[in-house]
N, C-alpha and C positions, 0 to 999 in steps of 0.2 A: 392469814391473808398474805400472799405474796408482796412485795413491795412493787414500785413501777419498775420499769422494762430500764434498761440502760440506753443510750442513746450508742452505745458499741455492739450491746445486742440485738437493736435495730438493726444497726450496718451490717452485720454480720449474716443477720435472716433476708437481708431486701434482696429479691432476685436480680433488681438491675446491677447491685455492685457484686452479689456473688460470682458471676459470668464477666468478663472483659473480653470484647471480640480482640481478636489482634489487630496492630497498627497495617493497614494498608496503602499507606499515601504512596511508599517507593512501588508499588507492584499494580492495585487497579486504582491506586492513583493515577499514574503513570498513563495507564492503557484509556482513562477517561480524558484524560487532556489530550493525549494521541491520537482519538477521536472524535474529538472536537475538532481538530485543527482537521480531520479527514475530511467532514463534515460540509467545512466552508470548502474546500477543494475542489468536493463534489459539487457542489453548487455552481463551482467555476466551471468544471468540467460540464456540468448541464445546459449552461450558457454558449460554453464553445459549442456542444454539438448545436443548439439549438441556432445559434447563426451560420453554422455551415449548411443545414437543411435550407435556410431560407437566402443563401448568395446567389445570385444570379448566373446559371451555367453551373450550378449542381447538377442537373439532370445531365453533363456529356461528363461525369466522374466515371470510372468504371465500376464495376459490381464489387471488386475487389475491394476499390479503397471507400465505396459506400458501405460493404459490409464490415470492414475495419474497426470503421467509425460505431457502425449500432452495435459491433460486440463490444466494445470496450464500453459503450454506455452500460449497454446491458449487464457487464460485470461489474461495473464500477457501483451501479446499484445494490446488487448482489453483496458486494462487499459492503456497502456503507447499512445494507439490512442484518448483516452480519454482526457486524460491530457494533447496530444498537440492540439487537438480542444478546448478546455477549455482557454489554453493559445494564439492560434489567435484569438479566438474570441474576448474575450476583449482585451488584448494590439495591435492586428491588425487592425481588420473589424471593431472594435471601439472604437479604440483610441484614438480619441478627442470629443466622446460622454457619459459624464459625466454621464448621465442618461440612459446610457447600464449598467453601473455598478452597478446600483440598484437591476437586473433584473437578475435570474438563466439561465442558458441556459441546455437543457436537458442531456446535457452532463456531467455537473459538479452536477447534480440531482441524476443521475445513478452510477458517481464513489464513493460513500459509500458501496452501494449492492455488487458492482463487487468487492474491496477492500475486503470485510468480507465474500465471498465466496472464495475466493483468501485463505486468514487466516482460513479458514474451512477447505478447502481442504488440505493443507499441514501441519498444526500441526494435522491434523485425521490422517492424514499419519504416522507421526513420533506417533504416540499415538500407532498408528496399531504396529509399530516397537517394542514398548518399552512392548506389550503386548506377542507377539509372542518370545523375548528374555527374559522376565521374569512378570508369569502370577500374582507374589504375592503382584504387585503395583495395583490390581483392584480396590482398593478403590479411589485410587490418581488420575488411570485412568478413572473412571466413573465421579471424581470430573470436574478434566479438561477435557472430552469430554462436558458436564453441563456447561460450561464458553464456550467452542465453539461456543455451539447451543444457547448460550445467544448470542454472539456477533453477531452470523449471525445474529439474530431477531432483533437485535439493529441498526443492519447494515440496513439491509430490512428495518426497519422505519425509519431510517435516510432519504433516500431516497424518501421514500412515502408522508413524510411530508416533505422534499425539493421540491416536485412536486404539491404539496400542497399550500403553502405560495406563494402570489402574489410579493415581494419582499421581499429582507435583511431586509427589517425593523421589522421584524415577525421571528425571530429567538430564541425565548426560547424555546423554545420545541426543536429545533435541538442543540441547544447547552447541551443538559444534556444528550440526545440520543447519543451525538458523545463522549464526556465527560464518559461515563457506555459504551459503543463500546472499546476506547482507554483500559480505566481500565480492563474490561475482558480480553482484548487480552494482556493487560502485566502479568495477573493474569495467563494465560494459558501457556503462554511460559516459563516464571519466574517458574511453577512446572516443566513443560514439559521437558526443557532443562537441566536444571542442571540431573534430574532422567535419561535421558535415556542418559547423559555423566558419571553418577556414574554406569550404568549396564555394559555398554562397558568399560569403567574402569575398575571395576572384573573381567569383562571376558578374559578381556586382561591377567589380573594378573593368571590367573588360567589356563591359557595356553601355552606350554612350546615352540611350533615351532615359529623361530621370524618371517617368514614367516607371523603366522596369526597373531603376535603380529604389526607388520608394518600395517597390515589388517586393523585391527581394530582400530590403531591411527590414520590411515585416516579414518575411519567411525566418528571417535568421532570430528575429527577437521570438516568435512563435515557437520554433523547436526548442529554443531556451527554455520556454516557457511551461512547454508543455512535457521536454522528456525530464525537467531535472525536479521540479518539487514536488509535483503530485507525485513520483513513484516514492519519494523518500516517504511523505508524508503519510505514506499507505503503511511502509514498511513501520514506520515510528506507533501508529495505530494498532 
């Protein structure tokens, strides 16, 4: 008769210790807390649109900066459905499959492009603003519209060569693409922001009702508001 089993050759037959998934805290660590923070953002951004539908004198907005507003919800949606399939699919539907986490899923393919159409649309917007309140920054504004349309293009290949590569193992070419993506769009906002905080600035100073001087302290705290965290916080996702 056999003697008993060892308590080593237990450990040794248990399937939970024979397998060790790998450590993921730096990588969909990382992209789960990224998305969280997206998450409340979006909630903010839900909010903002949802009081500008209901201001008074919405309806004499033009078609332009009303359709502005519902694409940028509408991808901002897009993205944040993005990012919660991206995050069941690996930490859920494959969880203890070591060898899903090699492997892209088309969703986390796609969130670059919608990311840098997202960052196109809305500093074109404030770009639009800072043109129509003062035309003598063209040169600044031609500059930074030029790092837009880089970033989307960086953005669009981001993706295309994420759709591209058979796995993570094949990643230089995306790592320099997202690396010149990040860099434009801090190059874009970093002009964008501070200029059209210094135009509303003077304009404020050069106007005596405080009525429009209150005005335009919330215009100036609002572009703050709205071009500088949410786009990082997309990109950090």
């Amino acid at each position: 008769m056999p003697g008993p089993t060892s308590d080593n050759t237990v450990g040794a037959t248990d399937p939970w210790t024979a397998v060790l998934p790998p450590a993921i805290d730096n990588s969909f660590g990382a992209i789960l807390v990224g998305s969280f923070v997206g998450y409340m953002l979006y909630g903010l951004a839900l909010h903002q649109g949802y009081r500008y539908f209901r201001i008074v004198g919405y309806e004499r907005d033009s078609v332009y900066v009303k359709g502005t507003v519902a694409a940028v919800l509408i991808l901002e949606t897009l993205h944040t459905a993005l990012a919660m399939d991206l995050c069941y699919s690996y930490l859920v539907t494959n969880y203890f499959k070591p060898q899903a986490l090699l492997h892209s899923t088309w969703t986390a393919d796609i969130m670059p492009a919608v990311t840098g159409l997202i960052v196109a649309i809305t500093q074109g917007f404030f770009a639009g603003r800072v043109f129509l309140l003062n035309r003598k920054y063209l040169a600044i504004l031609a500059f930074v519209v030029c790092l837009l349309v880089g970033e989307l293009g960086f953005a669009i290949a981001c993706s295309v060569e994420a759709f591209i590569q058979p796995d993570l193992f094949h990643t230089e070419n995306l790592k320099w693409l997202s690396t010149a993506t990040l860099a434009l769009i801090i190059s874009a906002k970093g002009m964008l922001i501070p200029l059209l905080t210094w135009i509303l600035f003077k304009t404020r100073m050069s106007m005596k009702p405080r009525r429009t001087d209150s005005m335009l302290s919330t215009l100036m705290l609002y572009s703050v508001n709205n071009a500088a965290p949410s786009r990082t916080s997309r990109g950090v996702s």
